[in-house]
Backbone as CSV, one residue per row, in Angstrom:
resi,resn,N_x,N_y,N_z,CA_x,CA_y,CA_z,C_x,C_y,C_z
1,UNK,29.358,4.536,7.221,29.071,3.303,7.948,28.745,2.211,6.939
2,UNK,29.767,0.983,6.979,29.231,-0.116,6.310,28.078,-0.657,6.111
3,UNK,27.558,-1.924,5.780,26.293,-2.092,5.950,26.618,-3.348,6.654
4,UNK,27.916,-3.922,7.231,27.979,-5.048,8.459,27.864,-4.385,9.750
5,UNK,28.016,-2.945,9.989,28.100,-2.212,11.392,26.874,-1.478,11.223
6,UNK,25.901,-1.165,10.312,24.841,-0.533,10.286,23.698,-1.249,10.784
7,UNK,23.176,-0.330,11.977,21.624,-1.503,12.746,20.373,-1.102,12.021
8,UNK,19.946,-1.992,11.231,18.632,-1.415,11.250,17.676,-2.321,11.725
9,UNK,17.115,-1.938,12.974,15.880,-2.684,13.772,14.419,-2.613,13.362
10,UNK,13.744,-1.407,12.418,12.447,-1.183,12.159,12.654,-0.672,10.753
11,UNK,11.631,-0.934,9.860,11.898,-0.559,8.724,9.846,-0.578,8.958
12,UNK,10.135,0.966,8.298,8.073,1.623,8.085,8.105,1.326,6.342
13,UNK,7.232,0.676,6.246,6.611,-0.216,4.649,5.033,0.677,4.463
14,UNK,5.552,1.401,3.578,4.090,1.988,2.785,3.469,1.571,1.917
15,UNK,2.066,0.735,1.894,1.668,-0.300,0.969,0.548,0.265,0.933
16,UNK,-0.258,-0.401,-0.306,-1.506,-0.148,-0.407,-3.028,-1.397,0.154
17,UNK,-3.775,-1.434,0.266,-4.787,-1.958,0.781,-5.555,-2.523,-0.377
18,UNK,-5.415,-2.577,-1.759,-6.191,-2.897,-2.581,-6.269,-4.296,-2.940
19,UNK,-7.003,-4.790,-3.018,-6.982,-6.306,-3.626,-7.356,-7.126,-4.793
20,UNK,-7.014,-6.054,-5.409,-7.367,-6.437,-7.143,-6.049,-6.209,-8.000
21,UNK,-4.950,-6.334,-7.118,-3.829,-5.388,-8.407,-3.058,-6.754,-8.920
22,UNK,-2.149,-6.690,-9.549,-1.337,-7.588,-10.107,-0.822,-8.382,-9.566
23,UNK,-0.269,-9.777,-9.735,0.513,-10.533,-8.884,2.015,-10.163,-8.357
24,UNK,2.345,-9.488,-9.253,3.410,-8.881,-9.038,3.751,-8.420,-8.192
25,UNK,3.079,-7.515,-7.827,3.137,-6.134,-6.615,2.891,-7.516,-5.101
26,UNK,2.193,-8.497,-5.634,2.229,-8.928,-4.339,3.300,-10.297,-3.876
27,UNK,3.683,-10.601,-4.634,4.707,-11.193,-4.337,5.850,-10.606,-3.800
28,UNK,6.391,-8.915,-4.689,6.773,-8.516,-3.776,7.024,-7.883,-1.943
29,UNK,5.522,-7.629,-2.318,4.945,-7.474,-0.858,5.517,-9.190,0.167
30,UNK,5.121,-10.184,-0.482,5.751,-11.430,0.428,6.905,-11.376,0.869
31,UNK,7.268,-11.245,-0.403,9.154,-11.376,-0.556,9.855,-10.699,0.233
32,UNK,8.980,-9.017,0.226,9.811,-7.956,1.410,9.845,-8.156,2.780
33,UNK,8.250,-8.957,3.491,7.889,-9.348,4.703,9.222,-10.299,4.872
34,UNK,9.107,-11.596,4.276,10.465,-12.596,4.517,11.398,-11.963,4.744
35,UNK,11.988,-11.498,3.793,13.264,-10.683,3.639,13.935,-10.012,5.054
36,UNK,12.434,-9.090,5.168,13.171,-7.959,6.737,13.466,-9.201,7.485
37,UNK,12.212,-10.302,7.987,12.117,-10.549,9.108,12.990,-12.169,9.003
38,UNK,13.868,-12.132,7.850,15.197,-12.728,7.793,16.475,-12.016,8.539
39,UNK,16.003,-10.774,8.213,17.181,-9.818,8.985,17.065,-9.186,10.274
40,UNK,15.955,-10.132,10.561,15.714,-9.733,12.285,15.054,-7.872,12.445
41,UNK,14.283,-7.554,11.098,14.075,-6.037,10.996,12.287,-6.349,11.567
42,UNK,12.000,-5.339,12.230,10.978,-5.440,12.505,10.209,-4.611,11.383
43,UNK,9.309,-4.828,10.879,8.066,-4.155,10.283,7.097,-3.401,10.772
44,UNK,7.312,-2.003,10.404,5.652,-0.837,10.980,4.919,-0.646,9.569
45,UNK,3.772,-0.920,10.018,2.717,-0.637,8.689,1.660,-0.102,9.436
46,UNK,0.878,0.151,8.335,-0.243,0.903,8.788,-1.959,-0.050,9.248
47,UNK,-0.976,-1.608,9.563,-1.984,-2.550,10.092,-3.075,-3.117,9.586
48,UNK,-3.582,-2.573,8.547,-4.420,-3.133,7.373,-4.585,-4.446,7.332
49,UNK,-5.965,-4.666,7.146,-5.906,-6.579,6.880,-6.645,-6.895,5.832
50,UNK,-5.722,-5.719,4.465,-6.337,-6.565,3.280,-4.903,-6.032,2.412
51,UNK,-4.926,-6.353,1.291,-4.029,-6.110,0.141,-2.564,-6.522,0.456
52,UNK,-1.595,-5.520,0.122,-0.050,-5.659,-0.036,-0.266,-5.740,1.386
53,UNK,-0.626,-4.865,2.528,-0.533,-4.731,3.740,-0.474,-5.745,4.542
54,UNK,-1.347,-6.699,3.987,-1.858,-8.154,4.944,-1.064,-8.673,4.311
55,UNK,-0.267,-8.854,3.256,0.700,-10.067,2.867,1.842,-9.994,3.040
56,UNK,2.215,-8.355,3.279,3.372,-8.557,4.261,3.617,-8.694,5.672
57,UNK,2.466,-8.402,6.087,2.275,-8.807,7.300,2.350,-9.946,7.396
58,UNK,1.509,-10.869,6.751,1.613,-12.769,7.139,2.855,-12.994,6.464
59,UNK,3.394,-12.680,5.827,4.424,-13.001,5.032,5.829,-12.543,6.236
60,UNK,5.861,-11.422,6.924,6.985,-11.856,7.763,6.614,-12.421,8.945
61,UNK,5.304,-12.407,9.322,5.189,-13.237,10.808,5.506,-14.363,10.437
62,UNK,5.213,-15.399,8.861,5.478,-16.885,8.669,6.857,-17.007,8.830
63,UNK,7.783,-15.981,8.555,9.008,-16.282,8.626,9.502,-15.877,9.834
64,UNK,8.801,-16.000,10.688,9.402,-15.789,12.306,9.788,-14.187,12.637
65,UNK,8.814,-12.871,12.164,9.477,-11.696,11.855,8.193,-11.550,13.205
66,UNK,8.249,-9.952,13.391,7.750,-9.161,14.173,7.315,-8.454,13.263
67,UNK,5.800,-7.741,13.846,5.030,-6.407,13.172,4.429,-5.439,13.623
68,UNK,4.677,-4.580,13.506,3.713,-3.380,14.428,2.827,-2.461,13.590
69,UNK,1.809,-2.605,13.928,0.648,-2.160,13.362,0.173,-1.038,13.767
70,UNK,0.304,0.348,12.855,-0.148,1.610,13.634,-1.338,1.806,12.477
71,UNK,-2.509,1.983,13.908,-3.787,2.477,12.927,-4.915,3.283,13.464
72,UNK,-5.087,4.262,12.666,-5.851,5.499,13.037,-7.441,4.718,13.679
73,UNK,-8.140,4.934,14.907,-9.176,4.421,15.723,-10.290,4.596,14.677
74,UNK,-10.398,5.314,13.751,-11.767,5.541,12.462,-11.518,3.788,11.974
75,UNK,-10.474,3.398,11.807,-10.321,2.222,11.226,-10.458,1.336,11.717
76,UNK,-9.765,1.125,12.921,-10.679,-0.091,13.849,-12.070,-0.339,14.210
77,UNK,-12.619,0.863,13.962,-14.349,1.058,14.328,-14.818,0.547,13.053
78,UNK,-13.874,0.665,11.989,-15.012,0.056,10.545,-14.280,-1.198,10.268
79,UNK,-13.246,-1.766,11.169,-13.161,-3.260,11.509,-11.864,-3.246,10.159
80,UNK,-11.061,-2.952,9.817,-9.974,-2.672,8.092,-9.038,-3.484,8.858
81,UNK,-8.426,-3.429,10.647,-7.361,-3.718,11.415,-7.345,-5.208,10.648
82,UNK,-5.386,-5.654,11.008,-5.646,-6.967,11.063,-4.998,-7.228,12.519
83,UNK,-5.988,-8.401,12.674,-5.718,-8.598,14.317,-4.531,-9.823,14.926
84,UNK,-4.195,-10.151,13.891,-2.879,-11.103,14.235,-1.195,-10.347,14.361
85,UNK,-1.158,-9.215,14.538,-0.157,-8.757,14.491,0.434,-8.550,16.162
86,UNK,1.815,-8.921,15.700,2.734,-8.661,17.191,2.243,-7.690,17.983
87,UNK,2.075,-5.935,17.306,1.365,-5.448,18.881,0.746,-4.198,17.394
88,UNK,0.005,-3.916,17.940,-0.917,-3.211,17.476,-1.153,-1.706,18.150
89,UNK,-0.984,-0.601,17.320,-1.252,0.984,18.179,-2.014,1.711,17.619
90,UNK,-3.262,1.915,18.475,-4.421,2.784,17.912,-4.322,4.260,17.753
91,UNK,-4.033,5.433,16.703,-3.799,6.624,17.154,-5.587,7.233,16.817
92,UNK,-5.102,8.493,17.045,-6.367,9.294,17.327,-6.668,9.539,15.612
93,UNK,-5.717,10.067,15.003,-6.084,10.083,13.716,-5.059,9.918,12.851
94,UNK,-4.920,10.592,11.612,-4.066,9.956,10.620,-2.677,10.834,10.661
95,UNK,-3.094,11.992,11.384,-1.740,12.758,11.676,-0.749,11.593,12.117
96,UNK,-1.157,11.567,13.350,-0.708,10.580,14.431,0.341,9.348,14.088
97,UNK,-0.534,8.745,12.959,-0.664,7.396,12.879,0.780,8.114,12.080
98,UNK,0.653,8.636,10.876,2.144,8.752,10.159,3.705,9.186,10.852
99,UNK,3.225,10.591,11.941,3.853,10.780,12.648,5.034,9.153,13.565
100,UNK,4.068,8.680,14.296,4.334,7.508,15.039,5.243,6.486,14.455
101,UNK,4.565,6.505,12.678,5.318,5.223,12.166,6.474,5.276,11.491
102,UNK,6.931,7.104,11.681,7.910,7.426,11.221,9.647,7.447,12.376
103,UNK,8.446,7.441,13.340,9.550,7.389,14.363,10.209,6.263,14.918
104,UNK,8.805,5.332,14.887,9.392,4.069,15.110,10.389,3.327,13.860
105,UNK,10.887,3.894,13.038,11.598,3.137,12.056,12.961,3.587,11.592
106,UNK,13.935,3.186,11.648,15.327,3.329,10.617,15.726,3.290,9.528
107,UNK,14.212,2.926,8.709,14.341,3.608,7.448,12.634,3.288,7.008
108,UNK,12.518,3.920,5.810,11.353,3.845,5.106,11.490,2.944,3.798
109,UNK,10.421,1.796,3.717,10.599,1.419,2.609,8.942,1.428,1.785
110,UNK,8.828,1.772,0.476,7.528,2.224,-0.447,7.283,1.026,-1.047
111,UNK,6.438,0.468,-1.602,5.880,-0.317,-2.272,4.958,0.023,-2.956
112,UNK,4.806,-0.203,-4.171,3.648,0.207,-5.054,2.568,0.620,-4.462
113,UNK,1.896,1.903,-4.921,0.711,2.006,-3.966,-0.612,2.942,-4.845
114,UNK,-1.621,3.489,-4.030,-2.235,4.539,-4.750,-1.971,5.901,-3.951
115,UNK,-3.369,6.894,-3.597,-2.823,8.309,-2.960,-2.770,8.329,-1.766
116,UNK,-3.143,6.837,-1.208,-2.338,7.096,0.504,-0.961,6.485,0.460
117,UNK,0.130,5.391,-0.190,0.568,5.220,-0.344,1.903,6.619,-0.676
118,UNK,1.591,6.704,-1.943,2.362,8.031,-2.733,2.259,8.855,-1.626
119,UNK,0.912,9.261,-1.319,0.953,10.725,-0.204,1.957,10.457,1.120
120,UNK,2.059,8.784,1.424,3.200,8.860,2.912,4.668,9.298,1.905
121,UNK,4.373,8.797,0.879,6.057,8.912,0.119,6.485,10.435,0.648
122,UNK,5.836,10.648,-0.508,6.123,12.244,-0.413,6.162,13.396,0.689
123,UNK,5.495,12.821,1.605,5.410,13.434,2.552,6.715,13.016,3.548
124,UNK,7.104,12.194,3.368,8.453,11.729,4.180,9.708,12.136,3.534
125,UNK,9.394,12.251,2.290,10.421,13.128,1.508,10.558,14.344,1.708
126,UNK,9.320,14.915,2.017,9.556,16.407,2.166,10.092,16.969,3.462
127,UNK,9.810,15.579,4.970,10.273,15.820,6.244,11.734,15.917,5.761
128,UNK,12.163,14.900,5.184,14.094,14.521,4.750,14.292,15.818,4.500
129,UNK,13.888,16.290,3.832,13.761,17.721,2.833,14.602,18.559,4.356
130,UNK,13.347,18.752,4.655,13.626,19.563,5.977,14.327,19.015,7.128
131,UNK,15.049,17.952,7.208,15.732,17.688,8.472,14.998,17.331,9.199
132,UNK,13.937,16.639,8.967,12.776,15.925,10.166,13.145,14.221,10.090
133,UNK,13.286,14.030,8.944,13.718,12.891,9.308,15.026,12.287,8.056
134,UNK,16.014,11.230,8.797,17.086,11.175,8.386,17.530,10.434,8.077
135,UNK,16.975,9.622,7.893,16.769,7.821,7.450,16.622,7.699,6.097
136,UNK,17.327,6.696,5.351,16.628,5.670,4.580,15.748,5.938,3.945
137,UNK,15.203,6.225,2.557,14.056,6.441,1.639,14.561,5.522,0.810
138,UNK,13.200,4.019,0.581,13.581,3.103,-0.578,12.173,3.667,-1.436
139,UNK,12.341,3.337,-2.609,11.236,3.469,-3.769,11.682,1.987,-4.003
140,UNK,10.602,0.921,-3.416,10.774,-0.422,-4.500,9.950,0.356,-5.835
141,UNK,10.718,0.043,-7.068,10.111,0.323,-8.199,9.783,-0.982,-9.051
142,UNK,8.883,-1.761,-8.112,8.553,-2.927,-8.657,7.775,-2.663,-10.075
143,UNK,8.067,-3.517,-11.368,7.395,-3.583,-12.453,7.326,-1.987,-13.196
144,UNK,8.323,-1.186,-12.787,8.209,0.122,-13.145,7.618,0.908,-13.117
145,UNK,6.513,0.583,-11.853,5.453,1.494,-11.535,5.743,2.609,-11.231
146,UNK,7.038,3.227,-10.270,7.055,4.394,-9.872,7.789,5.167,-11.002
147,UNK,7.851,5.051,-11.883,9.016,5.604,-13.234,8.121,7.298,-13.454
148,UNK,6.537,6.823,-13.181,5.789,8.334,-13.913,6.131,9.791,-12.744
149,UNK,6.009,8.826,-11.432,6.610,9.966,-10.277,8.396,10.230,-10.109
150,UNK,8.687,9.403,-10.294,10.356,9.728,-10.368,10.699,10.281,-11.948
151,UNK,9.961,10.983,-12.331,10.220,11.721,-13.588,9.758,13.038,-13.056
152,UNK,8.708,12.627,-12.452,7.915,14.053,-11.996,8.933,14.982,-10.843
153,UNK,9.602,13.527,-10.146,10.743,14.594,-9.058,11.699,14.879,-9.800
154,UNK,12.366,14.611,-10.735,13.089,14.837,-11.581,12.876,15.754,-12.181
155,UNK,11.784,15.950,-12.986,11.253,17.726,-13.601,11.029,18.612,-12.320
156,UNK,10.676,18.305,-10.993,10.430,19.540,-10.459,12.148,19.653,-10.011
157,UNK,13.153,19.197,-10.099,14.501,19.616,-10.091,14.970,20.077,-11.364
158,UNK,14.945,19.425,-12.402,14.902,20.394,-13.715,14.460,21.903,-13.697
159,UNK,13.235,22.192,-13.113,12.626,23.770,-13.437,12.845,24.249,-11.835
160,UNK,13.855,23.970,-11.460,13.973,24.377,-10.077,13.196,24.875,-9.014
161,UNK,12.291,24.072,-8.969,11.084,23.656,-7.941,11.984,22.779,-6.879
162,UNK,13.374,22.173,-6.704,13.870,21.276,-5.380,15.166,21.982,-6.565
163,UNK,16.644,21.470,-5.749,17.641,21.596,-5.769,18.267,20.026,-6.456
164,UNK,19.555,19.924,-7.126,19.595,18.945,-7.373,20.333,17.800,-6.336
165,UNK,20.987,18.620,-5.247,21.054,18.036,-4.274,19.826,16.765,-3.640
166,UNK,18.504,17.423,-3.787,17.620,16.770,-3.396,16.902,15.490,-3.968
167,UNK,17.876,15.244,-5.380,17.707,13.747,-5.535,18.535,12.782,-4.717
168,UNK,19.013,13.330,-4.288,19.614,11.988,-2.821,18.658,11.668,-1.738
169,UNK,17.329,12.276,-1.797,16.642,12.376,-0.676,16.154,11.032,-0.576
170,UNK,15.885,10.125,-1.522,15.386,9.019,-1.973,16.169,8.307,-2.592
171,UNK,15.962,7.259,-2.656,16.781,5.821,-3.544,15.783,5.096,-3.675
172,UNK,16.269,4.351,-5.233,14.990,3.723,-5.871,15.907,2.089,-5.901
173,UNK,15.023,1.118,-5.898,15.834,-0.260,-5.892,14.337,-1.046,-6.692
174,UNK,15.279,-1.939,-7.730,14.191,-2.700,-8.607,13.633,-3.975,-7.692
175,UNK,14.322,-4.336,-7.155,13.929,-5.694,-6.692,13.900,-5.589,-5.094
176,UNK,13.440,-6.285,-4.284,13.421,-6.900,-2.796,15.056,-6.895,-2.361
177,UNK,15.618,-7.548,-3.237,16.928,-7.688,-2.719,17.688,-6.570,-2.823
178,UNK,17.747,-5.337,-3.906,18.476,-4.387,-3.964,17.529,-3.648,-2.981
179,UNK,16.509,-3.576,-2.518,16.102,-2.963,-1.401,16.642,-2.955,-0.280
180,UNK,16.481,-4.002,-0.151,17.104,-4.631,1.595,19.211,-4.040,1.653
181,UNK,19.664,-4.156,0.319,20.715,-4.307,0.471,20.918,-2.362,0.798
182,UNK,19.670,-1.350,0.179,19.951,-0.403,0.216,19.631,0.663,1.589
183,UNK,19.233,-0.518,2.288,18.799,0.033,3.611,19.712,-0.004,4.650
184,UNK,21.123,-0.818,4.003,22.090,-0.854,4.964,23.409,0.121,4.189
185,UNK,23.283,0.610,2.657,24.427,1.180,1.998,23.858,2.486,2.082
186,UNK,22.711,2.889,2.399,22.257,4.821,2.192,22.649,5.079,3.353
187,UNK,22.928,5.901,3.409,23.766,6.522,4.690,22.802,7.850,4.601
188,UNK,22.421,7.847,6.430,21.641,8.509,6.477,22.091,10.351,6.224
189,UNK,20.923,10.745,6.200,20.905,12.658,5.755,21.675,13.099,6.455
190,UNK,21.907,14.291,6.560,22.522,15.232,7.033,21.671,16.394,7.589
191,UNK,21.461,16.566,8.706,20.121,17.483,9.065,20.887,18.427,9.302
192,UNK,22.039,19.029,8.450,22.357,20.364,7.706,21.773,20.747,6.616
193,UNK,21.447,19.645,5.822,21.068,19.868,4.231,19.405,20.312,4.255
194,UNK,19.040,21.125,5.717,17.751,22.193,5.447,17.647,23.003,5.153
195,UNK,19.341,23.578,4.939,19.725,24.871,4.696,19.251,24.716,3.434
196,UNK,19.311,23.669,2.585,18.991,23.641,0.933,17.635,23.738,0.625
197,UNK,16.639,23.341,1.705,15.567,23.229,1.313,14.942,24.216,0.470
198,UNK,15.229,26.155,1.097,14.724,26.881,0.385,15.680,27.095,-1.064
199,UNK,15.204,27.216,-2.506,15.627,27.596,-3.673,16.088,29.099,-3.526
């Protein structure tokens, strides 16, 4: 499937919440909000109203985008939500919340992050793995941050810990724009390729 006949309506953005990191990381975070909600893509995040999270959030609502905010109820009680978002979904806990934001989306896109960030990565990699989910895996590798973990998936395919099949599970894009462009050229999994999962 081309990427003029390919729909993608929701794209799930894994960001981090911190507000001390580089300018970098957050411009991209802007740039990606614009970007989707140039392409009429809606945005699921994990609703946060601080760091990368909140700037892509304001960053595609300014550009006329949509956002959906999934966030575990521990978090709304210690007030983290941001409350300007298109619609907002409280889950029970963090199972939930990942579960939910995986479904609502047509592909996954990563953004620099720390171990909740990395931990949705990987963990959505490992559903692909298994035929859970079949979408789209971007690694923005803004500023070359993700280079120390995409070595690390790379050695655990080296010592045959994954298959080498299973570097297709993911795609890495340097910039906003080779992102966006790779969410319409990856063609989704094959939920045959679980047969590979076991070594």
């Amino acid at each position: 499937m081309d990427g003029e006949t390919k729909k993608i309506g929701s794209v799930c953005v894994y960001c981090a919440s911190s507000t001390k990191i580089d300018g970098c990381f957050v411009e991209a975070a802007s740039e990606l909000g614009a970007a989707l909600a140039a392409r009429g893509i809606n945005v699921v995040n994990g609703a946060g109203g601080l760091g990368l999270m909140r700037v892509l959030s304001d960053s595609a609502l300014a550009a006329g985008g949509t956002v959906t905010g999934v966030i575990p109820r521990f978090m709304v009680e210690q007030g983290w939500q941001h409350d300007g978002l298109t619609r907002m979904v409280v889950t029970e806990d963090m199972h939930e919340r990942k579960h939910l934001m995986a479904s609502m989306s047509d592909a996954v896109v990563a953004l620099p992050g720390g171990c909740g960030t990395m931990e949705e990565l990987l963990e959505i990699i490992t559903w692909k793995q298994l035929g859970l989910y079949l979408k789209p895996i971007i690694i923005l590798n803004v500023d070359s941050f993700y280079d120390p973990l995409l070595a690390m998936l790379g050695r655990a395919v080296e010592r045959h810990f994954m298959r080498d099949q299973h570097r297709a599970l993911w795609t890495v894009a340097a910039s906003v724009g080779e992102a966006v462009d790779k969410l319409y050229s990856t063609p989704d999994w094959d939920a045959n390729m679980r047969k590979f999962a076991a070594i």
